[in-house]
mmCIF file of the N, C-alpha and C atoms, coordinates in Angstrom:
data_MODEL
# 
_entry.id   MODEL 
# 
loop_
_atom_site.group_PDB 
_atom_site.id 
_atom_site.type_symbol 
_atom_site.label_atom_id 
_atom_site.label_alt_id 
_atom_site.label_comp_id 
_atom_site.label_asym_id 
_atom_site.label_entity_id 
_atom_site.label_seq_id 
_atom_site.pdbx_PDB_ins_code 
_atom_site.Cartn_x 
_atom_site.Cartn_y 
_atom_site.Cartn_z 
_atom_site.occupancy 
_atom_site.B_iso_or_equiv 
_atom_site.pdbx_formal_charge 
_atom_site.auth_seq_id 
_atom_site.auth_comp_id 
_atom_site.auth_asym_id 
_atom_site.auth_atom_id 
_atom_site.pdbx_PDB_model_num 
ATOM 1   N N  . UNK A 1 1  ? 92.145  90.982  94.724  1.00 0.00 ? 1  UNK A N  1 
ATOM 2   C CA . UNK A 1 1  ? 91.100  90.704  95.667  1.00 0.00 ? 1  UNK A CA 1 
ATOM 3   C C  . UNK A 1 1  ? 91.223  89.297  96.235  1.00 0.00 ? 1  UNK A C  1 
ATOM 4   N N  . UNK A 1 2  ? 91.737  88.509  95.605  1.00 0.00 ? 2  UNK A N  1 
ATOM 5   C CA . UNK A 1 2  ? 91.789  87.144  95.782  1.00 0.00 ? 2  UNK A CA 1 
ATOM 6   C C  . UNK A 1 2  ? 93.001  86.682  97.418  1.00 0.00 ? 2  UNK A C  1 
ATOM 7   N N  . UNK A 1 3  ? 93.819  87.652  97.091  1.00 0.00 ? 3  UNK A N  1 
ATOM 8   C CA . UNK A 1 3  ? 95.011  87.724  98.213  1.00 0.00 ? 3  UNK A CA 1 
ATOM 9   C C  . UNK A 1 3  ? 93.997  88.537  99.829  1.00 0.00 ? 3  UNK A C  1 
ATOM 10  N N  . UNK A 1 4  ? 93.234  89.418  99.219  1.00 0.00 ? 4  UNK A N  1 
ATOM 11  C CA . UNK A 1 4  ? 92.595  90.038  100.116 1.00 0.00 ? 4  UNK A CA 1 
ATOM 12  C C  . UNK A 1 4  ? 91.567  89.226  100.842 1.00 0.00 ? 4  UNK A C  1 
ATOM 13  N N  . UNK A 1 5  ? 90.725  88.431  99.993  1.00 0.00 ? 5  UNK A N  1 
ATOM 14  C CA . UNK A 1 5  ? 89.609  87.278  100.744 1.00 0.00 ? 5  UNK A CA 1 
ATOM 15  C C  . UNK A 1 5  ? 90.420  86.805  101.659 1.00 0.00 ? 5  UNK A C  1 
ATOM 16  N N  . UNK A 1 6  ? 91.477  85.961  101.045 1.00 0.00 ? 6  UNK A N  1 
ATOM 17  C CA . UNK A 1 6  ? 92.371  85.128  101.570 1.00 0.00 ? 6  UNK A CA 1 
ATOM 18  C C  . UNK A 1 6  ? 93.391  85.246  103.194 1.00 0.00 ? 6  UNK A C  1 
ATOM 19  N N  . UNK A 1 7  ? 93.147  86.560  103.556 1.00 0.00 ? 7  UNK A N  1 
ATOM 20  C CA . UNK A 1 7  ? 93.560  87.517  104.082 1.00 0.00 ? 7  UNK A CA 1 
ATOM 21  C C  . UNK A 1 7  ? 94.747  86.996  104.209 1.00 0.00 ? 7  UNK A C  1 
ATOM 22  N N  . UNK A 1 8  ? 95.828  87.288  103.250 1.00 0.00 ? 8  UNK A N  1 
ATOM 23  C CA . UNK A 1 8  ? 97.753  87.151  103.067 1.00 0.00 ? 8  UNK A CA 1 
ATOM 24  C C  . UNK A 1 8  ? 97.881  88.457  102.598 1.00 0.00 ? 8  UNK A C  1 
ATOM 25  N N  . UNK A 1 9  ? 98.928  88.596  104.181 1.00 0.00 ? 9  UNK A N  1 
ATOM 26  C CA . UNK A 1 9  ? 99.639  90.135  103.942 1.00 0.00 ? 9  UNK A CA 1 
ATOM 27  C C  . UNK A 1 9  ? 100.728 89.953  102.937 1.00 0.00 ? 9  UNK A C  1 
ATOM 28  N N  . UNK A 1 10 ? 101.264 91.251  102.641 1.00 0.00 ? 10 UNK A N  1 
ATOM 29  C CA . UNK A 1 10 ? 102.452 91.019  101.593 1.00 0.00 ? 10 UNK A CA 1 
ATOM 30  C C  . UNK A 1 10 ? 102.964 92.411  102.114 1.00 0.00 ? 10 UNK A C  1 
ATOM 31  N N  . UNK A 1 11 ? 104.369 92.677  102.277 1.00 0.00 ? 11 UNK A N  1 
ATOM 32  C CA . UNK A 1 11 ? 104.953 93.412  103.088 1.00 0.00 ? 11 UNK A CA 1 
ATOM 33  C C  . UNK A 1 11 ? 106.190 93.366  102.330 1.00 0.00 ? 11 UNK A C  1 
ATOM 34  N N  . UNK A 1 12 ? 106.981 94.735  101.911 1.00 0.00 ? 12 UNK A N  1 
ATOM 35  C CA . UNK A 1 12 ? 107.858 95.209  101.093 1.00 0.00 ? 12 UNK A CA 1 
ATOM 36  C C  . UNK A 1 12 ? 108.646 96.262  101.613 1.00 0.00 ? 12 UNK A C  1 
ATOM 37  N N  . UNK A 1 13 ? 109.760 96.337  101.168 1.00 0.00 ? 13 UNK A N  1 
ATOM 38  C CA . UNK A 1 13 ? 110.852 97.325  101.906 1.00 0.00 ? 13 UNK A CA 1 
ATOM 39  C C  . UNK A 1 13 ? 112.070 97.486  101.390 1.00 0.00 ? 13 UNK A C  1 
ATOM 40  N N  . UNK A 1 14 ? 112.856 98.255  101.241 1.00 0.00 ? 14 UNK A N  1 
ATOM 41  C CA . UNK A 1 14 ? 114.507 98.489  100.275 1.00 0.00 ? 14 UNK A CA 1 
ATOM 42  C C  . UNK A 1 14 ? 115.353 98.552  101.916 1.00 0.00 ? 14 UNK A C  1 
ATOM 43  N N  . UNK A 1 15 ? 116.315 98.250  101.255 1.00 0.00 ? 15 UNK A N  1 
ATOM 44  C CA . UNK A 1 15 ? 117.620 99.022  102.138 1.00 0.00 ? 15 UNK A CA 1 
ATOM 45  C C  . UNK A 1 15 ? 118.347 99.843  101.377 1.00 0.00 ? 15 UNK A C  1 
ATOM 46  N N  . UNK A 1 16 ? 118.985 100.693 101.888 1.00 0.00 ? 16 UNK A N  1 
ATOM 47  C CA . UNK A 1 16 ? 119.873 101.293 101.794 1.00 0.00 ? 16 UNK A CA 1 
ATOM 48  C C  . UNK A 1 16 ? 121.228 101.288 101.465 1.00 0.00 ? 16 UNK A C  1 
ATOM 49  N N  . UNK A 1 17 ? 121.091 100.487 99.972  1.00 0.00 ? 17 UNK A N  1 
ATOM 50  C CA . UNK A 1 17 ? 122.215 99.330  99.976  1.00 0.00 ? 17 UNK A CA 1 
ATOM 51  C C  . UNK A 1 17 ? 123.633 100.482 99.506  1.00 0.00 ? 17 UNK A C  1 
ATOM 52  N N  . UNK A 1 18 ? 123.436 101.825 98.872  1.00 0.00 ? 18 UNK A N  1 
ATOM 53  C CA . UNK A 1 18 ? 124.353 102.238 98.700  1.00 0.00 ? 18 UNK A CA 1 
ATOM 54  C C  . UNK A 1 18 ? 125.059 103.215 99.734  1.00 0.00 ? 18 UNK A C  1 
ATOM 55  N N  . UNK A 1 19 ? 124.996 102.927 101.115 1.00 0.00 ? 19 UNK A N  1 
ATOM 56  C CA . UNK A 1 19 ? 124.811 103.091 102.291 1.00 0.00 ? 19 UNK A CA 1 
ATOM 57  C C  . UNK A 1 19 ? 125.989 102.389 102.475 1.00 0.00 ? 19 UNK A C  1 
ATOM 58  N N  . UNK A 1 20 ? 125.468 101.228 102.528 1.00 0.00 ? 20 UNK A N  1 
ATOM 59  C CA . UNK A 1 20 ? 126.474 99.956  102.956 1.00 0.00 ? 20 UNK A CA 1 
ATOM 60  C C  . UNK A 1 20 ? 127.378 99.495  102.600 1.00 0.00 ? 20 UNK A C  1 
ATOM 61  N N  . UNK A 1 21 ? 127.285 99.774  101.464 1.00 0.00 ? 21 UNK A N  1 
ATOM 62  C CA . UNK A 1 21 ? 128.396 99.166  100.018 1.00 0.00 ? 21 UNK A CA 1 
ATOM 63  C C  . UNK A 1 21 ? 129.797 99.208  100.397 1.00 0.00 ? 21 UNK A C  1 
ATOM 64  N N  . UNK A 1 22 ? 130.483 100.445 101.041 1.00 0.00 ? 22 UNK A N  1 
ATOM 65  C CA . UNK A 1 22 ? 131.807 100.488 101.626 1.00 0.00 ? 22 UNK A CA 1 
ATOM 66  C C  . UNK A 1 22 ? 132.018 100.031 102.541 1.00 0.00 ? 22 UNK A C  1 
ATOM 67  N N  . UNK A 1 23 ? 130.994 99.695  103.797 1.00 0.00 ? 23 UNK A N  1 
ATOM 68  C CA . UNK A 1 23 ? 131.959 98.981  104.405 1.00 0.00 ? 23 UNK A CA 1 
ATOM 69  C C  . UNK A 1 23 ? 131.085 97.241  104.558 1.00 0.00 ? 23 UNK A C  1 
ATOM 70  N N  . UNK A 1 24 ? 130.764 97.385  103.689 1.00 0.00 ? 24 UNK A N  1 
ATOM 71  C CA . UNK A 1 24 ? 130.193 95.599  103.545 1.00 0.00 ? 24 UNK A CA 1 
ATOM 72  C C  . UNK A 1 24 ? 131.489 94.636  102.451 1.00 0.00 ? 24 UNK A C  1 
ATOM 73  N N  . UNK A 1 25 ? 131.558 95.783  101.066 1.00 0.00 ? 25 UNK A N  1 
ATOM 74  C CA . UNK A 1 25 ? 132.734 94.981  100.095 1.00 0.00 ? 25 UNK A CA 1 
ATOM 75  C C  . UNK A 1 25 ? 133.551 94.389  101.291 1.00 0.00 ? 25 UNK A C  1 
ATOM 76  N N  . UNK A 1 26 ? 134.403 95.399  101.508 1.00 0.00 ? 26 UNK A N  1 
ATOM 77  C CA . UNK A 1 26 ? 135.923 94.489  102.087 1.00 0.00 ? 26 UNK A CA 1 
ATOM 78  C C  . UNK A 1 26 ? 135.764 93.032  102.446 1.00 0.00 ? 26 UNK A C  1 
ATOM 79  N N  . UNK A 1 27 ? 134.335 93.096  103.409 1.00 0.00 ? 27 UNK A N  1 
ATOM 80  C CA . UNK A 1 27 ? 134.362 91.719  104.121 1.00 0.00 ? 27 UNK A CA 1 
ATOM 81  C C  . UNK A 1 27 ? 134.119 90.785  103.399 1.00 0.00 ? 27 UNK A C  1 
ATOM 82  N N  . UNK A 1 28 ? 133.041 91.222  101.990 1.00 0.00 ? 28 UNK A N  1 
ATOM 83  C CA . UNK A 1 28 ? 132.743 89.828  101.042 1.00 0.00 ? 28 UNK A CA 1 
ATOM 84  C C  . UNK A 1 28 ? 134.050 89.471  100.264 1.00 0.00 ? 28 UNK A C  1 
ATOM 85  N N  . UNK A 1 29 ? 134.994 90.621  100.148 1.00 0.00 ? 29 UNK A N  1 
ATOM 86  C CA . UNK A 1 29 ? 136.156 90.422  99.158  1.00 0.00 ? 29 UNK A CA 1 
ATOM 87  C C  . UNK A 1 29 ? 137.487 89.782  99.668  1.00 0.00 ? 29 UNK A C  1 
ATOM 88  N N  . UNK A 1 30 ? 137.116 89.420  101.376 1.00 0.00 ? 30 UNK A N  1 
ATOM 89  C CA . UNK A 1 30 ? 138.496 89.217  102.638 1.00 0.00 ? 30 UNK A CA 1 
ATOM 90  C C  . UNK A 1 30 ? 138.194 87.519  102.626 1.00 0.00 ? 30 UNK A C  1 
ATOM 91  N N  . UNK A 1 31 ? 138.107 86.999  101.537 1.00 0.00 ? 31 UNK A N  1 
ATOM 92  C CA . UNK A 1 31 ? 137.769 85.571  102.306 1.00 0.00 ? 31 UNK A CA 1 
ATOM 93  C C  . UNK A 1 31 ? 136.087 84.872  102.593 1.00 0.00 ? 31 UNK A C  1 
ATOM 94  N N  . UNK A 1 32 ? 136.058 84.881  103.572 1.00 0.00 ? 32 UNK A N  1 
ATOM 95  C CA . UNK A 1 32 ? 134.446 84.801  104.201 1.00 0.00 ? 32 UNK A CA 1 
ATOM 96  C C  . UNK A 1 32 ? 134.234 85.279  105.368 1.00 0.00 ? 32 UNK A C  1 
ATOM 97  N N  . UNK A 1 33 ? 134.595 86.167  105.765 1.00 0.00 ? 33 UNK A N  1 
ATOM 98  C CA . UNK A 1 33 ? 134.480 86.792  107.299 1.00 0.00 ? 33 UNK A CA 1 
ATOM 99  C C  . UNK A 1 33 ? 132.940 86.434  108.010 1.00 0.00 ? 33 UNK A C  1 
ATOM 100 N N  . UNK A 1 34 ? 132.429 86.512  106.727 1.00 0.00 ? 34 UNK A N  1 
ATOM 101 C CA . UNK A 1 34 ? 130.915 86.634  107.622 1.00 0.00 ? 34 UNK A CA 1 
ATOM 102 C C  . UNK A 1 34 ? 130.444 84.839  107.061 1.00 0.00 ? 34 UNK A C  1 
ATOM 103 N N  . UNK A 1 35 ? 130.897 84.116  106.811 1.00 0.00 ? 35 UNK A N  1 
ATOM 104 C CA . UNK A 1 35 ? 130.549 82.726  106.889 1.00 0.00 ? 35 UNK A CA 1 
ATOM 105 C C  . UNK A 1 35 ? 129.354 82.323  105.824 1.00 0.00 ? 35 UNK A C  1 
ATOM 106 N N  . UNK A 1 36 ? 129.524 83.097  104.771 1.00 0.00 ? 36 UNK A N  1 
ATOM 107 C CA . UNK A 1 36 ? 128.461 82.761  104.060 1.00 0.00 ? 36 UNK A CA 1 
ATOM 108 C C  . UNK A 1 36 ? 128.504 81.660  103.051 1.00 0.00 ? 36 UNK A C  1 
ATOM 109 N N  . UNK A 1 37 ? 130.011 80.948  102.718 1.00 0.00 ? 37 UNK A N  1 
ATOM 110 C CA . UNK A 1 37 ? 130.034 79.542  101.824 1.00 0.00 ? 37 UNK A CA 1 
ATOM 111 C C  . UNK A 1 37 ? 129.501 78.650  103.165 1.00 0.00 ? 37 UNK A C  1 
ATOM 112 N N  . UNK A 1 38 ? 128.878 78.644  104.095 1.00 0.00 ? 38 UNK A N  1 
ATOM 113 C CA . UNK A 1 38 ? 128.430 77.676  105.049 1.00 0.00 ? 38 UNK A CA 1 
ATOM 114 C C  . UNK A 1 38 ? 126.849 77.138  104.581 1.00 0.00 ? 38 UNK A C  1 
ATOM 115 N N  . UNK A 1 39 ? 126.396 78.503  103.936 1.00 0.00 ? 39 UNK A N  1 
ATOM 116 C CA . UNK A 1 39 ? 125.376 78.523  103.721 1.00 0.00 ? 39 UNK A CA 1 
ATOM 117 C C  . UNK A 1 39 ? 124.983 77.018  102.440 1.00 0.00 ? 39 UNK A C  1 
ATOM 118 N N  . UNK A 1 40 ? 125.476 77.118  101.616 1.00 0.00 ? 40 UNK A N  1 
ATOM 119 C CA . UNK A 1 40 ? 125.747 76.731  100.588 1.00 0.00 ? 40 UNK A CA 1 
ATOM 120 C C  . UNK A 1 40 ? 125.777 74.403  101.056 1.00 0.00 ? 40 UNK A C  1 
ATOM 121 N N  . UNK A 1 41 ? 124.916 73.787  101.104 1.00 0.00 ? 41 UNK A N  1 
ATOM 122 C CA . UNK A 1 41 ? 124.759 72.627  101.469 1.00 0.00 ? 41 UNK A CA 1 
ATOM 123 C C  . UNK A 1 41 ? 124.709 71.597  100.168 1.00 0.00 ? 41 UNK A C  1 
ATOM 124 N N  . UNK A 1 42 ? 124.887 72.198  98.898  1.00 0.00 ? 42 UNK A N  1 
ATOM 125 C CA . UNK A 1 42 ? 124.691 71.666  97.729  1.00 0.00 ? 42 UNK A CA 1 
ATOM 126 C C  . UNK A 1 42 ? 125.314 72.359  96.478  1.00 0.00 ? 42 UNK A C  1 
ATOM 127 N N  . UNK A 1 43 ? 126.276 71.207  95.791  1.00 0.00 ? 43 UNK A N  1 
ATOM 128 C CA . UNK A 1 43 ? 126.379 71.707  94.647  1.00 0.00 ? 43 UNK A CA 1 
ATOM 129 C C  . UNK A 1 43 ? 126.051 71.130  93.552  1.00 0.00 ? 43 UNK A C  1 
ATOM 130 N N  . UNK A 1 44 ? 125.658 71.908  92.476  1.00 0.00 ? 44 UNK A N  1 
ATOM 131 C CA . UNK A 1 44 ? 125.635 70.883  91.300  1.00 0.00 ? 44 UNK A CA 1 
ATOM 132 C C  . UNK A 1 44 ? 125.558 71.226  90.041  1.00 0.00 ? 44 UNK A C  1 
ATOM 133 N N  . UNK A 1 45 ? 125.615 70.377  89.162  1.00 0.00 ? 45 UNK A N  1 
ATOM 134 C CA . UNK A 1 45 ? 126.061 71.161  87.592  1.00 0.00 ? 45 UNK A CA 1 
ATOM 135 C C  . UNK A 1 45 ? 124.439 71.575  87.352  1.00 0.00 ? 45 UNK A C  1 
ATOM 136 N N  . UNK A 1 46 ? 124.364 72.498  86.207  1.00 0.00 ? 46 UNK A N  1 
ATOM 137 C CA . UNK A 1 46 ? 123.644 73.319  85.525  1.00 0.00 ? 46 UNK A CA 1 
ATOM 138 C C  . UNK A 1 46 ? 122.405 71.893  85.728  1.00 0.00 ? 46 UNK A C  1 
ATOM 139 N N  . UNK A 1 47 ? 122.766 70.680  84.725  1.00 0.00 ? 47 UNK A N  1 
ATOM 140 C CA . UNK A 1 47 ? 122.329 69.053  84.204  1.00 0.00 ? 47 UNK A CA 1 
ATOM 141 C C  . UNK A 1 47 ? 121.153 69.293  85.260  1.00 0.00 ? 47 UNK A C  1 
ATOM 142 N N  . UNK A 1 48 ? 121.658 69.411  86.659  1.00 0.00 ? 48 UNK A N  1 
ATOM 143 C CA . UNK A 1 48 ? 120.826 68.611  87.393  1.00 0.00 ? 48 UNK A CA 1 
ATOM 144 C C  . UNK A 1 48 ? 119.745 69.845  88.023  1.00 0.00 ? 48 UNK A C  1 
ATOM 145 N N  . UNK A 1 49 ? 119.722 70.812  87.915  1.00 0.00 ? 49 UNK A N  1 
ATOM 146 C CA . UNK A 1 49 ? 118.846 71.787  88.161  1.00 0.00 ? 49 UNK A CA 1 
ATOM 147 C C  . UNK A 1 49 ? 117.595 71.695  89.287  1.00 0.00 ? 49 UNK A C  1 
ATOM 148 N N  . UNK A 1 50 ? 116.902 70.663  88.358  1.00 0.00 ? 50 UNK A N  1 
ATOM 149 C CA . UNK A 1 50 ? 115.767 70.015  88.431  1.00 0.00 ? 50 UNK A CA 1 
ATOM 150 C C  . UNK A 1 50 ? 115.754 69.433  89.650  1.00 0.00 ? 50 UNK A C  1 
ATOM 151 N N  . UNK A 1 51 ? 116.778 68.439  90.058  1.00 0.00 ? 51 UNK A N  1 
ATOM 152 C CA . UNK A 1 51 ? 116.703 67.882  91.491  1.00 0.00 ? 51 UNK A CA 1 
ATOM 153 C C  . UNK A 1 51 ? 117.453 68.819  92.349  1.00 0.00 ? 51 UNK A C  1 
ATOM 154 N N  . UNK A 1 52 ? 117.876 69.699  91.766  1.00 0.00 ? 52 UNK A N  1 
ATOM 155 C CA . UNK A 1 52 ? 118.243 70.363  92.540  1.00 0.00 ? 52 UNK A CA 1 
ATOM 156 C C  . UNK A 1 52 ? 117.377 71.323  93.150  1.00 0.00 ? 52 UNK A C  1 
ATOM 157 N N  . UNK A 1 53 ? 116.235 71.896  92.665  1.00 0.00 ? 53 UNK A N  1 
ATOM 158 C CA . UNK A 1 53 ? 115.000 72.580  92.969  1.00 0.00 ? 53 UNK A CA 1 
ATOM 159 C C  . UNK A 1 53 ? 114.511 71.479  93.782  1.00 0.00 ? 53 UNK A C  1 
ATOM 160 N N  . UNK A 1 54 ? 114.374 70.025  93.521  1.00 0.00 ? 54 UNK A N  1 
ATOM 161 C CA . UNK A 1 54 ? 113.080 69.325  94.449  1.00 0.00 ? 54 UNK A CA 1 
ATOM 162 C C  . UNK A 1 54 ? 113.597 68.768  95.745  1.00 0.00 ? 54 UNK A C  1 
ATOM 163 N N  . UNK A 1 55 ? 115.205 69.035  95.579  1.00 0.00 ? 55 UNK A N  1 
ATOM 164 C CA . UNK A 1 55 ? 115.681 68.742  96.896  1.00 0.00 ? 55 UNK A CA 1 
ATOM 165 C C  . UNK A 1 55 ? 115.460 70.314  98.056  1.00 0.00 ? 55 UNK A C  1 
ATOM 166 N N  . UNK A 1 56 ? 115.917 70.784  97.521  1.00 0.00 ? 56 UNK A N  1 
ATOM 167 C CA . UNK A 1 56 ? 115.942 72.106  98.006  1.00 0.00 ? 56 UNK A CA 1 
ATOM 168 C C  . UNK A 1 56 ? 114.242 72.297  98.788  1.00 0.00 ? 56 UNK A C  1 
ATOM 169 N N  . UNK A 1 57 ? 113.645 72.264  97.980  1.00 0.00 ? 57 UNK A N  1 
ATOM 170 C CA . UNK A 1 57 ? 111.606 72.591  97.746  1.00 0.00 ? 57 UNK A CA 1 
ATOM 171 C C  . UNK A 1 57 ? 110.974 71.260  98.885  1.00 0.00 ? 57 UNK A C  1 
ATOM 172 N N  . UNK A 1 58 ? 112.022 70.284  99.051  1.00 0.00 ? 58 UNK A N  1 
ATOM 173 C CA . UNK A 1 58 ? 111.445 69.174  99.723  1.00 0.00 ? 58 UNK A CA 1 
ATOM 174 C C  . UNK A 1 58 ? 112.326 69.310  101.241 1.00 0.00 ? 58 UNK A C  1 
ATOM 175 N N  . UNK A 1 59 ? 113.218 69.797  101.069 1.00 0.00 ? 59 UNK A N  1 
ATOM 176 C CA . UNK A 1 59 ? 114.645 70.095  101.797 1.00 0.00 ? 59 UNK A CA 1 
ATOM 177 C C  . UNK A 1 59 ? 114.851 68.157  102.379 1.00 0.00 ? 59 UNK A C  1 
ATOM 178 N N  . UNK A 1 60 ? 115.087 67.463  101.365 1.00 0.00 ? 60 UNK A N  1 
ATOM 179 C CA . UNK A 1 60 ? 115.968 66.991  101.070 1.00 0.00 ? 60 UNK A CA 1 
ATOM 180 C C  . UNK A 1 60 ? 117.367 66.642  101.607 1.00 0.00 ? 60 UNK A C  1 
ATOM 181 N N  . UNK A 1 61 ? 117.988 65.821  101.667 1.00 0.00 ? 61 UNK A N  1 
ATOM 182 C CA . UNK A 1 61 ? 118.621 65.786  102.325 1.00 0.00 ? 61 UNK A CA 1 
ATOM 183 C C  . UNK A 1 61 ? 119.773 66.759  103.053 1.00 0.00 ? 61 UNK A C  1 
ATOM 184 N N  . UNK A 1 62 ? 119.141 67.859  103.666 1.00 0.00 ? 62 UNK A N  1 
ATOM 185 C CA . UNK A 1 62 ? 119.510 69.027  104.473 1.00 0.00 ? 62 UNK A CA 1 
ATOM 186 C C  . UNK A 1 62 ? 119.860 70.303  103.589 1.00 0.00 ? 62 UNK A C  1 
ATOM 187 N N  . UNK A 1 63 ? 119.055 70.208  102.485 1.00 0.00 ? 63 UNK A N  1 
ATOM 188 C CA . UNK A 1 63 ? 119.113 71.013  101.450 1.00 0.00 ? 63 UNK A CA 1 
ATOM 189 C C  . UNK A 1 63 ? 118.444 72.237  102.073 1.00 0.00 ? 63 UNK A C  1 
ATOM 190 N N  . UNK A 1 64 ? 119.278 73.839  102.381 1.00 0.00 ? 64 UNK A N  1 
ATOM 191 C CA . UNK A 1 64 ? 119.436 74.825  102.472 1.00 0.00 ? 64 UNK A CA 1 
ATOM 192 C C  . UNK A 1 64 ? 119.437 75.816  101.219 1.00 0.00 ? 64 UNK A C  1 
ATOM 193 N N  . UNK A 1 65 ? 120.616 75.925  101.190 1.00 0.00 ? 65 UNK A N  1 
ATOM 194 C CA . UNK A 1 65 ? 120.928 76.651  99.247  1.00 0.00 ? 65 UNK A CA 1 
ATOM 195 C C  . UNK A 1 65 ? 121.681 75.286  98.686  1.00 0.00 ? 65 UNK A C  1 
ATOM 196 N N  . UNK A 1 66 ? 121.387 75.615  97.152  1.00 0.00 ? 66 UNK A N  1 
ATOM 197 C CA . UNK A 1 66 ? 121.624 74.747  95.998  1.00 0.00 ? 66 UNK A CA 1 
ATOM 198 C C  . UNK A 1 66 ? 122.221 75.546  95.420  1.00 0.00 ? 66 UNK A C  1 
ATOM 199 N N  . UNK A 1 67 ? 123.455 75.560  95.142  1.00 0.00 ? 67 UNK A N  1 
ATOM 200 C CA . UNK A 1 67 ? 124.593 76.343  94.083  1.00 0.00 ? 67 UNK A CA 1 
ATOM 201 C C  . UNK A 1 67 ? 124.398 75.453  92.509  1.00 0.00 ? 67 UNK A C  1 
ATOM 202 N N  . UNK A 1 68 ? 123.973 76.056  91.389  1.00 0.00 ? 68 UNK A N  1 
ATOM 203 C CA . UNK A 1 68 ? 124.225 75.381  90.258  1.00 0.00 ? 68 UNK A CA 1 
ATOM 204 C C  . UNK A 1 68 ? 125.386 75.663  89.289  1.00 0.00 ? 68 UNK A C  1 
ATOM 205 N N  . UNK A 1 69 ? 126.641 75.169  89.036  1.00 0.00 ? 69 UNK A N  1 
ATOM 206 C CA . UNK A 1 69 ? 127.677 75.315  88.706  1.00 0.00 ? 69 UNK A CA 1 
ATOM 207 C C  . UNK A 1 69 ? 127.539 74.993  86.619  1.00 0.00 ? 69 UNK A C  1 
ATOM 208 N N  . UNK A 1 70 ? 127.544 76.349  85.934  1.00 0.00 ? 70 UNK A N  1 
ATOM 209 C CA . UNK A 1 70 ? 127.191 76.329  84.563  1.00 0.00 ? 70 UNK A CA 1 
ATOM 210 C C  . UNK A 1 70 ? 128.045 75.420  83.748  1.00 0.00 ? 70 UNK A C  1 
# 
């Protein structure tokens, strides 16, 4: 009820991921065809987690995704 006063929609949906699966692999497995290590603006060990969430949460110095490396 509290989401409802508040009036915040919440909106949910699947894909059809085993649909896609054949012809999506090749391209994740070819390299990066579709440019997705671009995404990726940060790396850092497991250690730093923490700033790695408040950079990210603050976006930080152009903090996008935060990769944490174990």
């Amino acid at each position: 009820m509290e989401l409802f006063d508040k009036g915040v929609q919440i909106r949910m949906g699947q894909t059809h991921v085993k649909r896609w699966v054949d012809e999506i692999m090749p391209l994740l497995l070819d390299g990066d065809p579709l440019g997705t290590e671009d995404l990726v603006t940060h790396r850092l060990p497991l250690e730093q987690a923490p700033q790695g969430y408040q950079a990210f949460q603050r976006k930080e110095d152009g903090a996008i995704k935060v990769v944490l490396r174990p």
